[in-house]
VEXFIPA-402215 format. One record per residue (C-alpha): residue number from 1; residue in three letters; x, y, z. Coordinates in Angstrom, 1 decimal, decimal comma, padded with zeros to 4 digits, m for minus. Example, Ala and Ser with C-alpha at 12.3 -4.5 7.8 and 13.67 -1.06 7.14 Angstrom:
- 1 / ALA / 012,3 / m004,5 / 007,8
- 2 / SER / 013,7 / m001,1 / 007,1
//
This chain:
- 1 / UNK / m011,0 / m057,1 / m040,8
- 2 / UNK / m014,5 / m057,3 / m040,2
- 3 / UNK / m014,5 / m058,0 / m036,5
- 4 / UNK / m013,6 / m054,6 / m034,3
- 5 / UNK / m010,0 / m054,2 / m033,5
- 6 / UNK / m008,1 / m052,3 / m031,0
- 7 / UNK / m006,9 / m049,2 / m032,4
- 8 / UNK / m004,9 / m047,1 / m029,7
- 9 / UNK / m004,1 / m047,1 / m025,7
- 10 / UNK / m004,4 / m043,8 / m024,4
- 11 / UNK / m002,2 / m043,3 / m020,9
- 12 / UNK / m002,1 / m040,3 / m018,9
- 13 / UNK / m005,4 / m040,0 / m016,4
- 14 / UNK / m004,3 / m040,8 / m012,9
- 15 / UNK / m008,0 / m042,6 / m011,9
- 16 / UNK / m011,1 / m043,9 / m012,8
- 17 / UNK / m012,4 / m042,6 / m016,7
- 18 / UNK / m015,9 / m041,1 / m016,4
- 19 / UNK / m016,3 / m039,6 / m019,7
- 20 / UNK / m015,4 / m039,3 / m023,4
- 21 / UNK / m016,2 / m037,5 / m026,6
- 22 / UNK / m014,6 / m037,2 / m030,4
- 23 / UNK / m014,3 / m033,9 / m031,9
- 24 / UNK / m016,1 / m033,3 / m034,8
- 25 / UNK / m013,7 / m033,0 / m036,4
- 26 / UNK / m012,4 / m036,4 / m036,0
- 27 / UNK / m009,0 / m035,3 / m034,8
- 28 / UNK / m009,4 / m035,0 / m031,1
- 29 / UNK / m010,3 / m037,0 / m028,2
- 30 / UNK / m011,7 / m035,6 / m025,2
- 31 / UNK / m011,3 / m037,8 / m022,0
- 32 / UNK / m012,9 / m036,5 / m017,9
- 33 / UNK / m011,5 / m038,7 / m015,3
- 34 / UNK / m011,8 / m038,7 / m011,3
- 35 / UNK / m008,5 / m037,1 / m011,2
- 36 / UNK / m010,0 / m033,8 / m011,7
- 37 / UNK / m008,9 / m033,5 / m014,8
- 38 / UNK / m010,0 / m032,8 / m018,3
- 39 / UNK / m007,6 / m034,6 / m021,4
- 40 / UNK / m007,4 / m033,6 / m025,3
- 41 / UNK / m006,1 / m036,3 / m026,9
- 42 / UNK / m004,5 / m036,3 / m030,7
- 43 / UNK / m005,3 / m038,5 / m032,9
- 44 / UNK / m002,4 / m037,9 / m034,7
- 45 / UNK / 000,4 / m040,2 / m034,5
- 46 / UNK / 003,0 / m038,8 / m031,6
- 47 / UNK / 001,3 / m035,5 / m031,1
- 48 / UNK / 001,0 / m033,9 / m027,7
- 49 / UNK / m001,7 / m034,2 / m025,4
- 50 / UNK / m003,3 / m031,5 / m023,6
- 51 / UNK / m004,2 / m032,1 / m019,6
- 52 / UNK / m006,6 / m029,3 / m018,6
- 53 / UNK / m006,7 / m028,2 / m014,9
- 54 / UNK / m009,5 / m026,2 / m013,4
- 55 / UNK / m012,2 / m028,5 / m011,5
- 56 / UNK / m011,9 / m028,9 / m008,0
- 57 / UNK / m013,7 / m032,3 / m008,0
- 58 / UNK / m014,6 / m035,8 / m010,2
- 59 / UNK / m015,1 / m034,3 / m013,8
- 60 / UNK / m018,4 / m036,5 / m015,1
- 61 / UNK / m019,2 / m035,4 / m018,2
- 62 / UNK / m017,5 / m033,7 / m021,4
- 63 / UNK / m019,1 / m032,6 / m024,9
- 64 / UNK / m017,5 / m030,8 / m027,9
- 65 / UNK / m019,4 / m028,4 / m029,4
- 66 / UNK / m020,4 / m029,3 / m032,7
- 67 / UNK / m018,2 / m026,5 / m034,4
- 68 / UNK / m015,5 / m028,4 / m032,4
- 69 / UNK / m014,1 / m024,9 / m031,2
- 70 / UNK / m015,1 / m025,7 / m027,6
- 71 / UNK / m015,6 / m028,2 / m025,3
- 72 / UNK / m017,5 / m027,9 / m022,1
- 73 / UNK / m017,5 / m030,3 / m019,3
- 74 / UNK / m019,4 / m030,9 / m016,1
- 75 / UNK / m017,9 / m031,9 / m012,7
- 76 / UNK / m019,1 / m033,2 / m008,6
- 77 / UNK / m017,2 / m029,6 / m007,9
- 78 / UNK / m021,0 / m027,9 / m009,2
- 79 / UNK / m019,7 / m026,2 / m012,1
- 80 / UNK / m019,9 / m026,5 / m016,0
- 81 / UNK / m016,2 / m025,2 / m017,7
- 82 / UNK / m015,8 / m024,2 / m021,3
- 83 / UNK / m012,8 / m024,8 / m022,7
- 84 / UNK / m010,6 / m023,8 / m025,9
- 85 / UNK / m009,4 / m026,8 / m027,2
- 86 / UNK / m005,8 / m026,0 / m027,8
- 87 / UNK / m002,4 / m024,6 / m025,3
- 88 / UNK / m004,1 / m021,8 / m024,0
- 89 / UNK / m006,5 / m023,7 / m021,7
- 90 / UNK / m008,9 / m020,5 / m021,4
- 91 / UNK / m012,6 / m021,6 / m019,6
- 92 / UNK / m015,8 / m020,0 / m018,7
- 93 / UNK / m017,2 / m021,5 / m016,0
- 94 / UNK / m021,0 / m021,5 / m015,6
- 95 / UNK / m022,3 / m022,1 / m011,9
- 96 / UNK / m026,4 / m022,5 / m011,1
- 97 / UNK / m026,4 / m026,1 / m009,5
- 98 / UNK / m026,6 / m026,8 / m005,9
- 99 / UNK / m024,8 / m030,3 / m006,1
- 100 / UNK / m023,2 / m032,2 / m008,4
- 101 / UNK / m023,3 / m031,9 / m012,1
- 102 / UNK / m023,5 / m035,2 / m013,8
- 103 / UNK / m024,0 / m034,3 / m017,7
- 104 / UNK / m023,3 / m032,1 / m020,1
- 105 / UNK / m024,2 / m031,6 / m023,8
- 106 / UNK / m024,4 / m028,9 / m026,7
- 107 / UNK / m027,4 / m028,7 / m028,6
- 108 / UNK / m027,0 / m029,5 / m032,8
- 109 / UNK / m026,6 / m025,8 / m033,4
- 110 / UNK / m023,8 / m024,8 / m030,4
- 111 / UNK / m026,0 / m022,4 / m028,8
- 112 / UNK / m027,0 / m023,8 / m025,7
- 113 / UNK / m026,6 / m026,0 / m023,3
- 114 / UNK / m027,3 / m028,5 / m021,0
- 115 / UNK / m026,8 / m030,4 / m018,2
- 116 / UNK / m028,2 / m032,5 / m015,3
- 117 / UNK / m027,8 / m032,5 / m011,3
- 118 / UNK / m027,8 / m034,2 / m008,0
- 119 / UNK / m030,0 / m031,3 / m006,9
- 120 / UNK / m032,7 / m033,1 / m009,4
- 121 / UNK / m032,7 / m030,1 / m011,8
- 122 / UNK / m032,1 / m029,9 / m015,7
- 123 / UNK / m030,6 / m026,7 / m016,5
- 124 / UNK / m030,3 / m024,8 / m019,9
- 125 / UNK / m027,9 / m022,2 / m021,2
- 126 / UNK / m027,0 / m019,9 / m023,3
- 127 / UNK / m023,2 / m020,5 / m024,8
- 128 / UNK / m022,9 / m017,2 / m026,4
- 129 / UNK / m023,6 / m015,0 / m023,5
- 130 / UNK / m022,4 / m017,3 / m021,4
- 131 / UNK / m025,4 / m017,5 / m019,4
- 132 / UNK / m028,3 / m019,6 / m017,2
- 133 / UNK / m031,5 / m019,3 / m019,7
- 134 / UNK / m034,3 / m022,4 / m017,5
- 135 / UNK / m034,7 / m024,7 / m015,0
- 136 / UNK / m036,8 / m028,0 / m015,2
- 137 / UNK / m037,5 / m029,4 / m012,5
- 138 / UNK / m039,9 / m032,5 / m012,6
- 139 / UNK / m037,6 / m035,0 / m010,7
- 140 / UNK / m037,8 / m036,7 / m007,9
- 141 / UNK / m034,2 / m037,6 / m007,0
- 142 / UNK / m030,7 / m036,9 / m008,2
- 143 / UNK / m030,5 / m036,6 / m012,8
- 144 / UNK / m028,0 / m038,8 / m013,8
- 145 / UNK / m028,2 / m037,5 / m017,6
- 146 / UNK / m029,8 / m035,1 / m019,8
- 147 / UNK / m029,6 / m034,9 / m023,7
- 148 / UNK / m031,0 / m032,8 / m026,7
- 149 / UNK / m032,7 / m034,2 / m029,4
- 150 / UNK / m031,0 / m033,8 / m032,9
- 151 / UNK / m033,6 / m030,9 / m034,0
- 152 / UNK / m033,4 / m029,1 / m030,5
- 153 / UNK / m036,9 / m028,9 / m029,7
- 154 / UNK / m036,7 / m031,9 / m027,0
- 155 / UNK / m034,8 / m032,8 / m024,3
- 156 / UNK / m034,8 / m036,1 / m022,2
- 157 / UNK / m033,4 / m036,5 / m018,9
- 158 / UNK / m033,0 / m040,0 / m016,3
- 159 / UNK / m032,0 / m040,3 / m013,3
- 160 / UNK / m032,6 / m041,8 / m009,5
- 161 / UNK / m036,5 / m041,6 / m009,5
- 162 / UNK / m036,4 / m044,4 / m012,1
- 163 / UNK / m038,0 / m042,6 / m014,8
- 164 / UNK / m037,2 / m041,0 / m018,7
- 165 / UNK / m038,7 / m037,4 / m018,9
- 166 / UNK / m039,3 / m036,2 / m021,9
- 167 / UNK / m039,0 / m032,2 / m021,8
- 168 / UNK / m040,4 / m029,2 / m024,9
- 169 / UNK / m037,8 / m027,0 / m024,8
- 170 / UNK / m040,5 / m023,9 / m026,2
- 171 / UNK / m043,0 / m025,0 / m023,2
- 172 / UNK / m040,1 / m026,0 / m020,9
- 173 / UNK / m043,3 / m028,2 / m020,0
- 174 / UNK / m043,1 / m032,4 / m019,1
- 175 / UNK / m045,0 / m034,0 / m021,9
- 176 / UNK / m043,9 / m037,6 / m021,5
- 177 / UNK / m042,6 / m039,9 / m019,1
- 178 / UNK / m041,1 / m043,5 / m019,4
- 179 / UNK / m041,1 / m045,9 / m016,5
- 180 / UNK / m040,7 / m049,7 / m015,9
- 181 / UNK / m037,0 / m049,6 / m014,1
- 182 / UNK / m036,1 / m051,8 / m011,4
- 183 / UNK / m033,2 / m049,2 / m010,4
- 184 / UNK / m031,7 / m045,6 / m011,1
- 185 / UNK / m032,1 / m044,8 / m014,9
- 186 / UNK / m028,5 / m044,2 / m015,6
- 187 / UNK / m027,9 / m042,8 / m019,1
- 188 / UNK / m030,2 / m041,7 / m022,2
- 189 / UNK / m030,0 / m040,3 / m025,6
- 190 / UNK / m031,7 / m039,7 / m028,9
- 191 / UNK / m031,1 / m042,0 / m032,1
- 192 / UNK / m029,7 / m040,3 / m035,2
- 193 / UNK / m033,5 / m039,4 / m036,5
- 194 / UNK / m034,7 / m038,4 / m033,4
- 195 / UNK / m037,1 / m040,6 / m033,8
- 196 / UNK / m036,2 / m043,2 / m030,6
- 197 / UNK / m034,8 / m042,5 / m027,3
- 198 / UNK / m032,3 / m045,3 / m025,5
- 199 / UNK / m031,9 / m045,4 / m021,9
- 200 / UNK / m030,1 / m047,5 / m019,7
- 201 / UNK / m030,6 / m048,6 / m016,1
- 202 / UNK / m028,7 / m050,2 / m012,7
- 203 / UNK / m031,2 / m052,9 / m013,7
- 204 / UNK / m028,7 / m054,2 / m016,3
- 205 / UNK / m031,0 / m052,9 / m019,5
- 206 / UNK / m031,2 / m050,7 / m021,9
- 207 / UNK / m034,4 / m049,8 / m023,5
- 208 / UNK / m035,7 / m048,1 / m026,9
- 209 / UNK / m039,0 / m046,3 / m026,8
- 210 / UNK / m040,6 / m044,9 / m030,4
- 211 / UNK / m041,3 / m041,0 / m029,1
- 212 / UNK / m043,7 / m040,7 / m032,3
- 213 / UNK / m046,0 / m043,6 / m030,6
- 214 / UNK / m044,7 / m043,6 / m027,2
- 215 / UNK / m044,4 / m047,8 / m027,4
- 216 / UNK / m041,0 / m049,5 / m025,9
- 217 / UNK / m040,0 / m051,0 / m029,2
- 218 / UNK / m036,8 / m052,8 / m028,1
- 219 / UNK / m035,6 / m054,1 / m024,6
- 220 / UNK / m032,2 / m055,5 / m024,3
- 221 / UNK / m030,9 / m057,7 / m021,1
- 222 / UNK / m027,4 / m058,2 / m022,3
- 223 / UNK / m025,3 / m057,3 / m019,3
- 224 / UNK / m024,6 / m059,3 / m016,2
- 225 / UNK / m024,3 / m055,8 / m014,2
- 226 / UNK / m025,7 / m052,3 / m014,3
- 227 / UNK / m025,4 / m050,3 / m018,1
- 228 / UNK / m023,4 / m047,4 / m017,7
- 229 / UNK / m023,0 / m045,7 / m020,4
- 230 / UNK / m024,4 / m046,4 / m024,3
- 231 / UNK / m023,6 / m045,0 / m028,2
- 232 / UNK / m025,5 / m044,9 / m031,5
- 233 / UNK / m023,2 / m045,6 / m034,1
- 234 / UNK / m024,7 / m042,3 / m036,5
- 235 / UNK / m026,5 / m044,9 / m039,0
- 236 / UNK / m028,8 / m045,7 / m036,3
- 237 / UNK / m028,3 / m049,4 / m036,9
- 238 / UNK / m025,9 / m050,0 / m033,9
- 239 / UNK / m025,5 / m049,8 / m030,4
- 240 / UNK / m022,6 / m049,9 / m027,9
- 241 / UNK / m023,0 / m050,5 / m024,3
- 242 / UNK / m020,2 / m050,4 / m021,2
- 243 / UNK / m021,4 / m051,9 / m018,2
- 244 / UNK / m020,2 / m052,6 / m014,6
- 245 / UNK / m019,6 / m056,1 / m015,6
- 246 / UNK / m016,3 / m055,3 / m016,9
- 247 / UNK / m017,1 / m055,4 / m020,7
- 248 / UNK / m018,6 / m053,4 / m024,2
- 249 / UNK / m021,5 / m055,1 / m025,7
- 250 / UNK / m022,8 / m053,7 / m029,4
- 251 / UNK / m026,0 / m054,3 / m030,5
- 252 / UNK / m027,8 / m054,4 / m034,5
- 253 / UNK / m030,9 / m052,7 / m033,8
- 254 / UNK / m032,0 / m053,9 / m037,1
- 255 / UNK / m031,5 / m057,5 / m036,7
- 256 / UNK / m032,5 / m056,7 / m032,6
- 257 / UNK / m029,6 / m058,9 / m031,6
- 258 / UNK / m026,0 / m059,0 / m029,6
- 259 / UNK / m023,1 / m059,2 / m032,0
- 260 / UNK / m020,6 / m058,8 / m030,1
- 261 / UNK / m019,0 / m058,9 / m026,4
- 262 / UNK / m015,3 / m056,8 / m026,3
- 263 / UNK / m013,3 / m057,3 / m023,0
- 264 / UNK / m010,5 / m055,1 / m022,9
- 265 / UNK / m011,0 / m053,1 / m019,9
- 266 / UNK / m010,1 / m054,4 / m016,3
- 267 / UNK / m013,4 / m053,0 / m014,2
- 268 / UNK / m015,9 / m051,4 / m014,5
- 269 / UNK / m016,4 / m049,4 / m018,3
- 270 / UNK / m018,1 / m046,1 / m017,5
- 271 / UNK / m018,2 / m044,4 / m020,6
- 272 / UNK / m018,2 / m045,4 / m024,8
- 273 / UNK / m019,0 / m043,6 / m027,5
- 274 / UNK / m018,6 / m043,4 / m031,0
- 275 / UNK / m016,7 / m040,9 / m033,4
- 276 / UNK / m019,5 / m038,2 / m035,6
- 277 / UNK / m018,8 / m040,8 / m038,6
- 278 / UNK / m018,8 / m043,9 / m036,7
- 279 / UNK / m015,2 / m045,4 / m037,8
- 280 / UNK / m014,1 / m045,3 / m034,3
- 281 / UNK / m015,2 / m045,6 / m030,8
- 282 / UNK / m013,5 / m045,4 / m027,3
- 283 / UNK / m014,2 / m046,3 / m023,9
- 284 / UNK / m012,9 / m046,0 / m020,8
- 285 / UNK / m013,7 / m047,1 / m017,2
- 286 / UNK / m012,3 / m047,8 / m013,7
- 287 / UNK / m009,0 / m049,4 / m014,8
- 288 / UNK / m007,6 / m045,4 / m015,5
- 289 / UNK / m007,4 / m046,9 / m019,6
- 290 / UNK / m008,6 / m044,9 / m022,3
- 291 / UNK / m009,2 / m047,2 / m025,5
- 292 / UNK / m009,8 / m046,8 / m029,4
- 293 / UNK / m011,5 / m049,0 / m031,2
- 294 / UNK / m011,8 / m048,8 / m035,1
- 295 / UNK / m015,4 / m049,7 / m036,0
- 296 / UNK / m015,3 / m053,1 / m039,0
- 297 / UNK / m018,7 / m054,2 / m038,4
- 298 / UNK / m020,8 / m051,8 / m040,7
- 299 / UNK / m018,3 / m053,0 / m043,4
- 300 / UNK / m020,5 / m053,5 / m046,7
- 301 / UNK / m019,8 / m057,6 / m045,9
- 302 / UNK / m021,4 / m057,8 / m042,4
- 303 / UNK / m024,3 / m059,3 / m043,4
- 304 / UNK / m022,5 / m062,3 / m045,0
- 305 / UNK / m020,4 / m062,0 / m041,6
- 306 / UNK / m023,4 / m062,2 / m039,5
- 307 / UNK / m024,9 / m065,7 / m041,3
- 308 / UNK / m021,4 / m067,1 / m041,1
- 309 / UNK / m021,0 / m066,3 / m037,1
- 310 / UNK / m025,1 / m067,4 / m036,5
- 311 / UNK / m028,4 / m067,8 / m037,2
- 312 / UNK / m031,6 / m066,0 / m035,7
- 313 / UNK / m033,2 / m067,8 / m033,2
- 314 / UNK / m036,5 / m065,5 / m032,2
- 315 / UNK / m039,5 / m066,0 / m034,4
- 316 / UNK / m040,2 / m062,5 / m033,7
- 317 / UNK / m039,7 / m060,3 / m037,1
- 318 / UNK / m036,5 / m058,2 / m036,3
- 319 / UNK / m037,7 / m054,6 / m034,8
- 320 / UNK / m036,5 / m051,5 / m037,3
- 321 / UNK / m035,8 / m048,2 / m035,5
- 322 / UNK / m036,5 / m046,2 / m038,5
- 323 / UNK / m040,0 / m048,1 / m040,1
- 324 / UNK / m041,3 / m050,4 / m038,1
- 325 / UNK / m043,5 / m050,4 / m034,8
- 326 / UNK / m044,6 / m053,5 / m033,3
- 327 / UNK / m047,5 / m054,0 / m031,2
- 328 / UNK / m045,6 / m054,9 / m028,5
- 329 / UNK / m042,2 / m055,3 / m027,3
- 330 / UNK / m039,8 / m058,7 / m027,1
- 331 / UNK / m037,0 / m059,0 / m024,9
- 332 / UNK / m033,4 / m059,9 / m025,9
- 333 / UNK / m031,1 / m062,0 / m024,0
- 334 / UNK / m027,8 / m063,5 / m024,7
- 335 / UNK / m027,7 / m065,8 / m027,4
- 336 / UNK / m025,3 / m068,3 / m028,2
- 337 / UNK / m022,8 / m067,2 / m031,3
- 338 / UNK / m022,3 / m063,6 / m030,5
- 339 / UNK / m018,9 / m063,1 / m030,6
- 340 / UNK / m015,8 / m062,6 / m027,9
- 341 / UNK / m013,7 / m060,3 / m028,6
- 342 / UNK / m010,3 / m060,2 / m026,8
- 343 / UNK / m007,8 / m057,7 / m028,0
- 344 / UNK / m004,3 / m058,8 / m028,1
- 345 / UNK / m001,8 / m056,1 / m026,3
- 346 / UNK / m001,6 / m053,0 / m027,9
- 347 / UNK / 001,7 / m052,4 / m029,3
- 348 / UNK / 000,6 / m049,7 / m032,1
- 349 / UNK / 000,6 / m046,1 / m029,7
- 350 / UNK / 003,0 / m045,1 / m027,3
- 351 / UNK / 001,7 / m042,9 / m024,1
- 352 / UNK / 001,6 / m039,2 / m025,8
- 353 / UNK / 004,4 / m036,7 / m024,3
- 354 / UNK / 001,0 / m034,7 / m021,9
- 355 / UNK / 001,3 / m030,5 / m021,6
- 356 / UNK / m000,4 / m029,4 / m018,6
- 357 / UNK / m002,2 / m026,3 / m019,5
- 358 / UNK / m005,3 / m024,1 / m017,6
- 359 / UNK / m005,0 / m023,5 / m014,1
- 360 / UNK / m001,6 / m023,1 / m012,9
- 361 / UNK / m000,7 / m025,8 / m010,0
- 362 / UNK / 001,7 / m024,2 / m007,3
- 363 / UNK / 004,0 / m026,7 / m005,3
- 364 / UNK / 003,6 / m026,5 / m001,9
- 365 / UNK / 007,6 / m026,9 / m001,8
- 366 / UNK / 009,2 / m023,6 / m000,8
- 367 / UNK / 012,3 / m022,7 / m002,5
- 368 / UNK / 015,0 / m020,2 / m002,0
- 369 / UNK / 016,1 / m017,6 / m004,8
- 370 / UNK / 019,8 / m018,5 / m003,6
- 371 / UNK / 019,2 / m022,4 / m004,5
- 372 / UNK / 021,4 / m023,1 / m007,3
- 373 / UNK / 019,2 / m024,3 / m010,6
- 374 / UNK / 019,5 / m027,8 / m010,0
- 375 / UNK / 019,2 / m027,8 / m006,0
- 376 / UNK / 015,9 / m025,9 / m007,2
- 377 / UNK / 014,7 / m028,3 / m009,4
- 378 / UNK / 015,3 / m031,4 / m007,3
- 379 / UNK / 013,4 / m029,6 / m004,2
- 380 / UNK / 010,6 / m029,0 / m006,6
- 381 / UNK / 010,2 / m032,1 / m009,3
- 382 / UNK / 012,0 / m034,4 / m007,1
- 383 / UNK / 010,1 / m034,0 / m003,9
- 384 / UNK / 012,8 / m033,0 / m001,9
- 385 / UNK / 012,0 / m030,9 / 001,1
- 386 / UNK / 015,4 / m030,4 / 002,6
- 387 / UNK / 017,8 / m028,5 / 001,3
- 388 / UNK / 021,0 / m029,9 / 002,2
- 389 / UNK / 019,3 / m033,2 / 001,1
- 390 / UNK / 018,6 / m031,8 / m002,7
- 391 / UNK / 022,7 / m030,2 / m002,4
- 392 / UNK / 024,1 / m033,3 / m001,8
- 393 / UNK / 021,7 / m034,7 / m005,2
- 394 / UNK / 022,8 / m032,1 / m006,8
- 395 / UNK / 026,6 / m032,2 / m006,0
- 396 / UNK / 026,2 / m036,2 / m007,0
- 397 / UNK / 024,5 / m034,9 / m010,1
- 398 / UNK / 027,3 / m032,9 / m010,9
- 399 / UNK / 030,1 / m034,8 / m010,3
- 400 / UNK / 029,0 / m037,4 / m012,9
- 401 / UNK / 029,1 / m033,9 / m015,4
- 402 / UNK / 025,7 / m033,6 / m015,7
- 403 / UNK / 024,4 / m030,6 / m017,2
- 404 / UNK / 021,2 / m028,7 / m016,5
- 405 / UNK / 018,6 / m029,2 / m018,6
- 406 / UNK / 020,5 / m031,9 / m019,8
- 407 / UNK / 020,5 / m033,8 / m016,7
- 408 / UNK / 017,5 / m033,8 / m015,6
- 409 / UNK / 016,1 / m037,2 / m016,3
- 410 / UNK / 019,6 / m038,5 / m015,1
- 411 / UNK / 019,1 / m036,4 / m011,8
- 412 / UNK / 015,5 / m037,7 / m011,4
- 413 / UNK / 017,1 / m041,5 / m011,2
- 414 / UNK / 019,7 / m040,2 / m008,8
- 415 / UNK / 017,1 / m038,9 / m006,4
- 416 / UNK / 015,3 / m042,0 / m006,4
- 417 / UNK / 018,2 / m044,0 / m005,8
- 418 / UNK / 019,8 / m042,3 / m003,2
- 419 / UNK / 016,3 / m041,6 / m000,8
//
């Protein structure tokens, strides 16, 4: 079981996935999606899930705080909600931008944070009081993405203008900037250390730069499309990638190579990302899927795994994010005897019984306080709008002795049949 496998298949967005994160705690998954809506998955086997209504638009970005008490997410409708985890569904929302909010993210201590916009600001907050703290406002064009290093005293940002920023967060000052795109700079984060930042480009790239010498140490051409969305697995040592080309690439920074191509999503994959200890990661992407993956690869055998599936090819010593720093950078491309993954169909997880909770949503279906229950329910759940129509269901209904609640899945097949 060295390989990555298929763990779960999460069902239950109605449209495209945009974003994912794991709690902390390693018990939840937290999915945005273009239908507006926020999900908490269980990882539990046959617990609920938890749909979260309350954004008016495309939801493009979710984080858990790293107490895993809240999780905040960003969305086109220019607000930042934060949410309790659990039935209640309470949010804050926070509201500064002037367009679209594409990113969100806690910093390592859960006391701020924040996010990136269309109107080409970054924007800090405060989580306690609930409150806009700074602006940065460098860009050029709309910020696709905007992270904070592991220690808090950075943040980098990408975005439309082609160009990393790197930002002090003491200063609030620009002290760096990374170039050398051929499109919009799509996504970006910090390595475990804090050492590296990865960003990823329309371009089909992704690219490691060594902050501490400000030298691009690793360049990666691995994608036949635009990169998306990327992961460090926590050791550092690995890389996930989702791209526009339908498929998840992961990467061994240490040996600088492609291990392995996974193709289990039909479109687009728009967001991965790996679970705080690694052992998973999920992705999700235009085909409305939401998968899990359990991570095999850092097994203690991989290296014996890695001389069995091929050999290195560049004469190039491999590049090490933690120690070393060569004197210039070498590009990666495909190489034969990376591996294929194609996951067989999941038959492990059936689609979770989903509890709507946060906003309530009102049908626009009137109905009369003299309907009987089930005429009621059948105007409302069935989509019925007339009201001799949703009798005569509910007469049918009755006359095969069906009860209320009892019939109500039976009733449900009887209005479909009989429109």
């Amino acid at each position: 079981m060295e390989d990555p496998t298929l763990e779960r298949h999460f069902k239950g967005h109605k449209d495209v996935i945009s974003c994912a994160d794991f709690n902390p705690n390693n018990k939840q998954l937290a999915t945005g999606s273009c239908d507006k809506s926020l999900m908490i998955w269980n990882l539990a086997p046959k617990a609920r899930a938890f749909r979260f209504v309350g954004h008016t638009d495309v939801i493009t970005g979710v984080n858990f705080a790293p107490s895993g008490s809240m999780v905040a997410s960003s969305s086109r409708d220019q607000t930042v909600r934060l949410w309790t985890p659990s039935i209640k569904g309470e949010s804050t929302v926070f509201k500064a931008h002037t367009a679209s909010v594409r990113s969100v993210h806690f910093s390592r201590d859960g006391q701020r944070l924040v996010t990136a916009s269309d109107d080409k600001s970054v924007k800090v907050w405060g989580v306690e009081r609930k409150k806009f703290l700074y602006s940065l406002n460098r860009h050029t064009n709309w910020v696709r993405c905007a992270r904070f290093s592991p220690d808090g005293r950075l943040i980098a940002s990408c975005g439309d203008d082609r160009t990393v920023r790197l930002w002090d967060t003491s200063s609030h000052q620009c002290i760096n900037i990374f170039t050398d795109y051929g499109g919009s700079a799509t996504f970006v984060d910090f390595n475990s250390s804090g050492t590296c930042i990865a960003s990823s480009g329309a371009d089909n790239t992704i690219k490691i730069w060594d902050i501490r010498t400000n030298k691009l140490i690793q360049h990666y051409k691995v994608h036949n499309a635009g990169v998306n969305c990327f992961s460090f697995h926590p050791s550092g040592n690995y890389l996930i990638s989702g791209s526009s080309d339908s498929t998840i690439k992961i990467l061994d920074l240490l040996e600088g190579r492609l291990i392995y191509t996974l193709h289990g999503h039909k479109g687009p994959v728009l967001t991965v990302m790996f679970s705080r200890d690694g052992d998973l990661f999920a992705s999700g992407g235009a085909d409305s899927q939401v998968l899990m993956w359990k991570t095999n690869f850092d097994s203690l055998n991989y290296r014996e795994l890695l001389s069995r599936h091929s050999k290195r090819v560049t004469p190039d010593p491999p590049p090490h994010l933690m120690d070393i720093y060569p004197r210039s950078h070498h590009r990666h491309h495909p190489q034969n005897g990376t591996v294929e993954i194609n996951p067989v169909a999941d038959t492990q997880s059936t689609d979770p019984q989903v509890v709507e909770v946060g906003r309530v949503v009102f049908s626009t279906t009137s109905v009369s306080v003299c309907d009987p229950p089930g005429v009621a329910f059948l105007k409302v759940a069935c989509g019925v709008t007339d009201r001799k129509q949703a009798k005569k269901l509910f007469l049918c209904c009755k006359e095969q002795e069906i009860g209320w609640p009892r019939g109500v899945d039976t009733s449900l097949k009887a209005c479909h049949r009989l429109r």
